[in-house]
Residue frames relative to the residue before (quaternion, step in Angstrom):
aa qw qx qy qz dx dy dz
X 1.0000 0.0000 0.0000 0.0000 0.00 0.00 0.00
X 0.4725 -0.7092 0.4553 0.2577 3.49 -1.10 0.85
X 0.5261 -0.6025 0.4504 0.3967 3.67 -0.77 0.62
X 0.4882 -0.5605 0.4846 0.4611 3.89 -1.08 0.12
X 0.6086 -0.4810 0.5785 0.2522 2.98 -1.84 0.18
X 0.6694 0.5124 -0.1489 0.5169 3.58 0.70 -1.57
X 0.4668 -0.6676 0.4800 0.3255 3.29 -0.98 1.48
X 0.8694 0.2728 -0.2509 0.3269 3.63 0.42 -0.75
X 0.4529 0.5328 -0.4913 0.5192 3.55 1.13 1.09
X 0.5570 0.5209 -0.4363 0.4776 3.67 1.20 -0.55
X 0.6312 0.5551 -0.3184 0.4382 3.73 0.91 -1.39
X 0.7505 0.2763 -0.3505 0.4874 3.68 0.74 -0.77
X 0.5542 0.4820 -0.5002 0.4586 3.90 0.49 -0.41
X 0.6320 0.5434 -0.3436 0.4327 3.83 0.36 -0.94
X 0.7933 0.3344 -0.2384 0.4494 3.52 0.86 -0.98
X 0.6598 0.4313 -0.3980 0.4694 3.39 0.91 0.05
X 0.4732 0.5515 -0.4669 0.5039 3.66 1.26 0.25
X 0.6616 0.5212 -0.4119 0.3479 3.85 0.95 -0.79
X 0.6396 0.6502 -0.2538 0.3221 2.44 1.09 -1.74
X 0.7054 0.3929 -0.3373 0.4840 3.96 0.52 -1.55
X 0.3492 0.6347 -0.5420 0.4259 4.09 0.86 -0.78
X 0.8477 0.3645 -0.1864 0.3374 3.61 0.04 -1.63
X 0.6215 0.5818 -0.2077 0.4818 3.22 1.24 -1.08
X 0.7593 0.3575 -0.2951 0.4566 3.90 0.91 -0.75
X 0.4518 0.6319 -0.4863 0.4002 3.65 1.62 -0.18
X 0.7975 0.4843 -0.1198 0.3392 2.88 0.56 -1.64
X 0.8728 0.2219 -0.0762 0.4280 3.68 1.06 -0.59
X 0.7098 -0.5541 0.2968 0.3178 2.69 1.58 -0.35
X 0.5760 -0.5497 0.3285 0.5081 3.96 -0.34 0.27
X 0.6240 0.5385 -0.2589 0.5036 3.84 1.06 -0.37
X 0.4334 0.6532 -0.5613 0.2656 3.34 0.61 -0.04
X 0.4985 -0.7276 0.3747 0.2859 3.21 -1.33 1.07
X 0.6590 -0.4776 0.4952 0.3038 3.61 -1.15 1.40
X 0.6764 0.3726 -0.3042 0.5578 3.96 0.10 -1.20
X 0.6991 0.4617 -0.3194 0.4427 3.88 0.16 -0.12
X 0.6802 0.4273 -0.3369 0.4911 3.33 1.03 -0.68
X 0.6823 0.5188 -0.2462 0.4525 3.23 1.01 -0.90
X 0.4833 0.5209 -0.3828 0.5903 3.94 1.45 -0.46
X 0.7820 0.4111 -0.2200 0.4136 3.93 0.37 -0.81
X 0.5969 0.5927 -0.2752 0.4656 3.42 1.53 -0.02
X 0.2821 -0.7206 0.4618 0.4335 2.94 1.91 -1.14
X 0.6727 0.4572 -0.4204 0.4023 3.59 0.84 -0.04
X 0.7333 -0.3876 0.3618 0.4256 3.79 -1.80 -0.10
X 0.4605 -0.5099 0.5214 0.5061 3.80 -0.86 -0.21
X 0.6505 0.5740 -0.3537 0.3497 3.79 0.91 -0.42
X 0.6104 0.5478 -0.2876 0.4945 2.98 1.29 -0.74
X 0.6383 0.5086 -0.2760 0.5077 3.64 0.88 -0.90
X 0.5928 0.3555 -0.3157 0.6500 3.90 1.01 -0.57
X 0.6160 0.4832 -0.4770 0.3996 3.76 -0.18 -0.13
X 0.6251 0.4037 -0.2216 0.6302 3.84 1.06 -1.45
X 0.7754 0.1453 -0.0761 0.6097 4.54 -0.06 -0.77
X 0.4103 -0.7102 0.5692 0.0574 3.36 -0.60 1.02
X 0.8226 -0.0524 0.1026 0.5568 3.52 1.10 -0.97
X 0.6902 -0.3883 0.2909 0.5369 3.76 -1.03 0.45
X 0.6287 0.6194 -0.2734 0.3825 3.38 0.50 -2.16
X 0.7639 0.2489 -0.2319 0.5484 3.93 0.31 -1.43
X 0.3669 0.6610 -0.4626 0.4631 3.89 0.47 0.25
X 0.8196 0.3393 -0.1157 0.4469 3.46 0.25 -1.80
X 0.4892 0.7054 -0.3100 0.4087 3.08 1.18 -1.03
X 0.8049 0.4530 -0.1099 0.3671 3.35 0.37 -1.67
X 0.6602 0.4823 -0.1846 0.5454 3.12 1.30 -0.70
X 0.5789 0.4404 -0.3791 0.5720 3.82 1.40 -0.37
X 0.5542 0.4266 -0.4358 0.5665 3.87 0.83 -0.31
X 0.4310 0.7444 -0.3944 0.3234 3.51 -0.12 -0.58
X 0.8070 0.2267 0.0547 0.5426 2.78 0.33 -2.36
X 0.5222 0.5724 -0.4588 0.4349 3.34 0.85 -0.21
X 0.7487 0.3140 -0.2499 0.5276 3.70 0.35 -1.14
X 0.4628 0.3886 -0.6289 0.4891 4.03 0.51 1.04
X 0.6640 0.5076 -0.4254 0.3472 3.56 0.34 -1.25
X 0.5897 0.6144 -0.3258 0.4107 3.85 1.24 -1.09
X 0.5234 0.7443 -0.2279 0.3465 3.14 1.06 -0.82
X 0.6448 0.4662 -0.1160 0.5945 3.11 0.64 -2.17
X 0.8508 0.3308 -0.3639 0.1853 3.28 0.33 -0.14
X 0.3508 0.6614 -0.3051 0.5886 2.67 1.93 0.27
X 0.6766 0.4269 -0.3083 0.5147 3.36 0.82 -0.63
X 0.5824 0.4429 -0.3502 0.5848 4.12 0.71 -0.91
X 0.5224 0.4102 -0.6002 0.4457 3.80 0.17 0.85
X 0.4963 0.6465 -0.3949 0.4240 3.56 0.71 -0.37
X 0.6167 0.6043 -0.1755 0.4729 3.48 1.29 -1.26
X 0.5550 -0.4111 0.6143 0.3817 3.74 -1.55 0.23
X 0.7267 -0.5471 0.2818 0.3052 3.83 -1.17 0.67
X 0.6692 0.2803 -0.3399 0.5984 3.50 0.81 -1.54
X 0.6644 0.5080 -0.4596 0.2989 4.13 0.06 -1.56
X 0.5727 0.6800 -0.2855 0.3578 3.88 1.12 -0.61
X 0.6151 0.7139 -0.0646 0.3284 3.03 1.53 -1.59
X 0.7866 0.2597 0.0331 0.5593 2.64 1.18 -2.14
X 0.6133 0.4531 -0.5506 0.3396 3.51 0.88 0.23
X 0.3064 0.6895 -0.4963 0.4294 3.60 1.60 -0.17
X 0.8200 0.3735 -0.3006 0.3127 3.32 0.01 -1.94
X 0.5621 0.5759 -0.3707 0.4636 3.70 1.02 -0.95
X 0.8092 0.2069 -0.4529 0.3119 3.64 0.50 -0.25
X 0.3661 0.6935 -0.5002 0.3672 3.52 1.22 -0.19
X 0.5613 0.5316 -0.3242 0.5452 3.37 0.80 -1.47
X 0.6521 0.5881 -0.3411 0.3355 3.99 -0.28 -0.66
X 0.6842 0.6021 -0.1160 0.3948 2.57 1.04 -1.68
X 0.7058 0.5691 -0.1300 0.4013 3.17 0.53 -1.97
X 0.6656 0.5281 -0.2561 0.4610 3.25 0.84 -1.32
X 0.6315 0.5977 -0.2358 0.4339 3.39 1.06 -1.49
X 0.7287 0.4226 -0.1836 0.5066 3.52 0.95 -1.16
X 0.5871 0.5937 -0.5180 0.1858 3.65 0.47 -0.41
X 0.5024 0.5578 -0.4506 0.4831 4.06 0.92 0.20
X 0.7160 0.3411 -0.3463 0.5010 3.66 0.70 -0.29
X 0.3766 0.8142 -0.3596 0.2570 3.57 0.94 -0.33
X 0.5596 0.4906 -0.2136 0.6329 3.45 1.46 -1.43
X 0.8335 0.2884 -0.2670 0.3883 3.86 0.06 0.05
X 0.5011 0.4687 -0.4379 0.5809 3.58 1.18 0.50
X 0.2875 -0.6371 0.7136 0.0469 3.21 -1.41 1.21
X 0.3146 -0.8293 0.4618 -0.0078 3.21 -0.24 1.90
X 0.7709 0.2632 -0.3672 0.4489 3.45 1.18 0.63
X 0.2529 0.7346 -0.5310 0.3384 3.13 1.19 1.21
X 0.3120 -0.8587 0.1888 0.3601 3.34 -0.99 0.04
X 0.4452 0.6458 -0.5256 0.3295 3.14 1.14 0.73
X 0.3836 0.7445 -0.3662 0.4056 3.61 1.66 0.42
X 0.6786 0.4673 -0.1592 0.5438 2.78 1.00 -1.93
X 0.7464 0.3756 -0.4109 0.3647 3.44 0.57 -1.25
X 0.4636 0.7616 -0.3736 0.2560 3.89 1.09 -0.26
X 0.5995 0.5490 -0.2498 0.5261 2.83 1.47 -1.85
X 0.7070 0.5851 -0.3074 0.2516 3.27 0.40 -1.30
X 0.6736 0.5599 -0.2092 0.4348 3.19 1.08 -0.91
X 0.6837 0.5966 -0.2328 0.3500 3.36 1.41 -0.91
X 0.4204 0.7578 -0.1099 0.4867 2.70 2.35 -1.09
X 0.7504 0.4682 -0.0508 0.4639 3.31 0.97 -1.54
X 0.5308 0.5784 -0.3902 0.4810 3.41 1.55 -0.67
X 0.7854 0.5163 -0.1345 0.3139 3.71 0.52 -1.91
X 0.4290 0.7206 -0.3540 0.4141 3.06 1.44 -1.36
X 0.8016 0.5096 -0.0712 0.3044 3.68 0.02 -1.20
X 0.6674 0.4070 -0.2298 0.5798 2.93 1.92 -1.27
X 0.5896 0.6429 -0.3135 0.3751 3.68 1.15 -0.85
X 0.5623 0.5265 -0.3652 0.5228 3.39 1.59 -1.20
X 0.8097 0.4123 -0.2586 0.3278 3.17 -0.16 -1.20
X 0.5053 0.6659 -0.2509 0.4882 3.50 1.22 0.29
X 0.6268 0.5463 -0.1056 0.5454 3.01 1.47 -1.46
X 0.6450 0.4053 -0.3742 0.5288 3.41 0.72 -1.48
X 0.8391 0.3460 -0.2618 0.3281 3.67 -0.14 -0.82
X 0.5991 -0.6740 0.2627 0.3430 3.35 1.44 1.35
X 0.6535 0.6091 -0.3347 0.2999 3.70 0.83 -0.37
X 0.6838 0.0787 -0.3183 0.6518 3.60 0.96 0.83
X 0.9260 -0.3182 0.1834 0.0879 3.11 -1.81 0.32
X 0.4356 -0.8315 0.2936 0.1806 3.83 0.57 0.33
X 0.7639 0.4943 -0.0314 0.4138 2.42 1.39 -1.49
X 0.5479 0.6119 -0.2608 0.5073 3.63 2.01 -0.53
X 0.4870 -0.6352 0.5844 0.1339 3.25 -1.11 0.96
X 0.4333 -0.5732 0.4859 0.4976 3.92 -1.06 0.30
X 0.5501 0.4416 -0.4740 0.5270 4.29 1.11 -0.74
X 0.6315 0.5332 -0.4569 0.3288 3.85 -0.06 -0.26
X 0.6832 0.3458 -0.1874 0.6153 3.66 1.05 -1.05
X 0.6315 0.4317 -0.4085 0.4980 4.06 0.11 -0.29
X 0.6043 0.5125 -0.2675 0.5483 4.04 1.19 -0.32
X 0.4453 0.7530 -0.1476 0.4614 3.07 0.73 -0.70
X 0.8056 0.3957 0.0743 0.4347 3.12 0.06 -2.30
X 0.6728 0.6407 -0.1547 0.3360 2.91 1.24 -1.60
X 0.7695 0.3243 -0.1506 0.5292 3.02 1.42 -1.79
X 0.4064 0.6688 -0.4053 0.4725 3.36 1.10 0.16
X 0.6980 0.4510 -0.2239 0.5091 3.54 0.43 -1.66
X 0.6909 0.5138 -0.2820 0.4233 4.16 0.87 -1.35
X 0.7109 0.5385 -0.3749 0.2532 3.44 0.93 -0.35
X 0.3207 -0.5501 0.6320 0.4418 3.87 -1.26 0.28
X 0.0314 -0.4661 0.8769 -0.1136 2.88 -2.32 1.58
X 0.5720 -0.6394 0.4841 0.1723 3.32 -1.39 0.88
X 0.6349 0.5390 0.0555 0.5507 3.07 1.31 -1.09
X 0.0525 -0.7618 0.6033 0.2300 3.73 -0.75 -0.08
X 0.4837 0.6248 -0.3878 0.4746 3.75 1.59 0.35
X 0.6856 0.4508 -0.2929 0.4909 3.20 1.42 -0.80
X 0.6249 0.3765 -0.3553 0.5844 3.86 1.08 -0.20
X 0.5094 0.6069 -0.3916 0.4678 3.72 0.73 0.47
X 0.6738 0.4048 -0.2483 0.5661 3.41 1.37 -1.15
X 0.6742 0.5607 -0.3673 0.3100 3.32 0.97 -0.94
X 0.5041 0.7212 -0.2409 0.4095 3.16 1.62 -1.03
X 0.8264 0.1931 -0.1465 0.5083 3.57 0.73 -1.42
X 0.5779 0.3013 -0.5385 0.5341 3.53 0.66 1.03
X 0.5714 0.2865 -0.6149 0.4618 3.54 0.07 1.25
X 0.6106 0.5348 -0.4013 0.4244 3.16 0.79 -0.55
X 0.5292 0.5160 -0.4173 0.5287 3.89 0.65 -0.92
X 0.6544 0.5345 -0.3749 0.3815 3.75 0.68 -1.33
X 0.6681 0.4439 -0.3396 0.4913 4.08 0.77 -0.59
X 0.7165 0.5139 -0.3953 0.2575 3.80 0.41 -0.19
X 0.5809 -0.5997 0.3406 0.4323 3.24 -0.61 0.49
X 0.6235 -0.5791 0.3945 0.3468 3.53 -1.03 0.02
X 0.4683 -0.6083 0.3564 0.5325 3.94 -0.28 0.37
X 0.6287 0.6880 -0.2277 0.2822 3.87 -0.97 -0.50
């Protein structure tokens, strides 16, 4: 869905995107619609008028985050190649992990999914090369090899978020090239 035009429809579409962000962390893809819309500050009519349905709700809010995570990766060019790489991968991880309560409500063959993935694809790609050229990770890994990885990394239960941190930087040690 396209953002409004009008300053104060953007302010209320924008806030009902925070708001459900908060609402699906915390509860889950079910969180009640009348809650999200109470925490936005807006009607439930207003919130149906801007998301037509739950499905285009979540949706919008998984794009969202998706095009910060793009971001960072724009930003980790700023970085040396591999230290660039992996602060990408550390947030994706974040992310994922962060997102796995909304997960159950994305229809993973829609195509702002697909086009999501894609994009995420398109972010790393670039960082992984430029890593590669400058010899400091692995050759032999694919950008789907490292975004798997992450993925199952980010999908797993860890009591702890220190302990999926360690797990994180021994795969990550695993992608660098050897010294020498």
């Amino acid at each position: 869905m396209a953002r409004p035009h009008r300053a104060d429809a953007a302010r209320n579409y924008d806030a009902i995107l925070a708001a459900a962000r908060l609402a699906f962390a915390e509860q889950g893809a079910d969180a009640p619609l009348e809650e999200i819309a109470r925490r936005a500050g807006v009607g439930i009519a207003t919130l149906y008028r801007n998301f037509p349905t739950r499905e285009v709700l979540i949706e919008n809010v998984y794009i969202t985050e998706v095009e910060v995570v793009c971001e960072a990766a724009r930003e980790a060019e700023s970085l040396a190649p591999r230290a660039g790489l992996y602060a990408w991968l550390r947030r994706f991880v974040e992310y994922i992990g962060a997102k796995q309560p909304l997960a159950a409500g994305l229809n993973r063959e829609s195509t702002a999914y697909l086009e999501c993935r894609r994009a995420l694809y398109a972010a790393g790609g670039p960082l992984l090369e430029r890593a590669q050229r400058a010899r400091e990770v692995r050759a032999d890994v694919a950008i789907d090899d490292v975004m798997r990885l992450a993925s199952a990394i980010a999908s797993g239960h860890f009591p702890q978020a220190e302990q999926r941190e360690r797990v994180l930087t021994v795969a990550l040690d695993g992608l660098s090239t050897p010294p020498g």
